[in-house]
N, C-alpha and C positions, 0 to 999 in steps of 0.2 A: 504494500500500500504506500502511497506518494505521503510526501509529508506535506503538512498545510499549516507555512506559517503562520495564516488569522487567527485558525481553530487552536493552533499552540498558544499563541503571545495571548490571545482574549479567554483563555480558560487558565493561563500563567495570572492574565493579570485579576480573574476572579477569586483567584485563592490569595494575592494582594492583598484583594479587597476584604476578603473574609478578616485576615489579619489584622486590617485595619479597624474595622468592624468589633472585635472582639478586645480591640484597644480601648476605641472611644467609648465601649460597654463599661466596662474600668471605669473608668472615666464618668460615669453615669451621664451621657448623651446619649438618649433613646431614638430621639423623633428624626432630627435630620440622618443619622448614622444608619437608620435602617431605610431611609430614600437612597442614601449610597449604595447602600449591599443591595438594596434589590434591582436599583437602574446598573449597576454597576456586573451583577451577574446575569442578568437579563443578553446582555451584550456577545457573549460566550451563548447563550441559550438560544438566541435566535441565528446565529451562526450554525449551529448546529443543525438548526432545522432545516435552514438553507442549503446547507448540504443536500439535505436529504429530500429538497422541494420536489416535488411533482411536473414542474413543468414552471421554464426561463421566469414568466410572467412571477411565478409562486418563491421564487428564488431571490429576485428582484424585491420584493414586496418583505421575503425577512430579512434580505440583509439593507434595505431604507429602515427597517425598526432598529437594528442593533446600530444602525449609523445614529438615529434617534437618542437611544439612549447612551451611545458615548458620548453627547454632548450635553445630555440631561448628566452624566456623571461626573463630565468636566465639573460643570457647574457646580454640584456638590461638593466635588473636593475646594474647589475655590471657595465655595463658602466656610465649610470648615476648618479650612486652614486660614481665613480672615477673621473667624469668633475664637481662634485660639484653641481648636479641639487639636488640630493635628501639626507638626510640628513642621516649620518650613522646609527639612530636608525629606522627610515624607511624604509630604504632596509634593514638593515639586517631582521627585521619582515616581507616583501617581500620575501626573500630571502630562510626566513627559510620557510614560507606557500608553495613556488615555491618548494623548496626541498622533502617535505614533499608531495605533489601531483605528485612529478615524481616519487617518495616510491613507490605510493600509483597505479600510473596506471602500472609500470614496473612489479609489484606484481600479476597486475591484467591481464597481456600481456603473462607474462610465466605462468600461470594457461589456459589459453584461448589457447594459440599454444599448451600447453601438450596435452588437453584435445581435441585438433582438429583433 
């Protein structure tokens, strides 16, 4: 079986997030911490299924979600590392993996629509 950078670096950077997750718990931060881990493993989840889409059209459609939520995740981690949950060298590593997996499926969105 081939390897697939997305499906690696976005299920890499879900378990990140889980760590991260399990930090600001500590921490007693419930409400935004758990918008992160869910948009943030969402992004791994709909890759996933995109794989496994039924046809171009259905492919298309999960990997616009996980493009979706890497930006809703962005978002997250910038907010929490602005209220002082997570610590500037930890988001920005967040931040940069998050950046680098919107590269990576937006790359992979305009080859799919061209090729559709």
């Amino acid at each position: 079986m081939r390897d697939n950078p997305i499906k690696d670096k976005s299920y890499s950077f879900a378990l990140k997030a889980i760590i991260a997750y399990k930090n600001l718990q500590q921490k007693k931060e419930f409400i935004l911490s758990k918008q992160f881990l869910r948009s943030a493993t969402s992004i791994g989840a709909n890759i996933e299924e995109g794989i496994q889409a039924q046809s171009k059209k259905d492919f298309i459609h999960k990997l616009s979600i996980s493009q979706k939520e890497s930006f809703e995740t962005h978002y997250w981690i910038r907010l929490l590392r602005d209220a002082n949950y997570l610590g500037k060298q930890e988001a920005t590593e967040l931040l940069k993996d998050c950046e680098e997996i919107q590269k990576i499926i937006t790359a992979i969105l305009k080859t799919a629509k061209k090729n559709n």
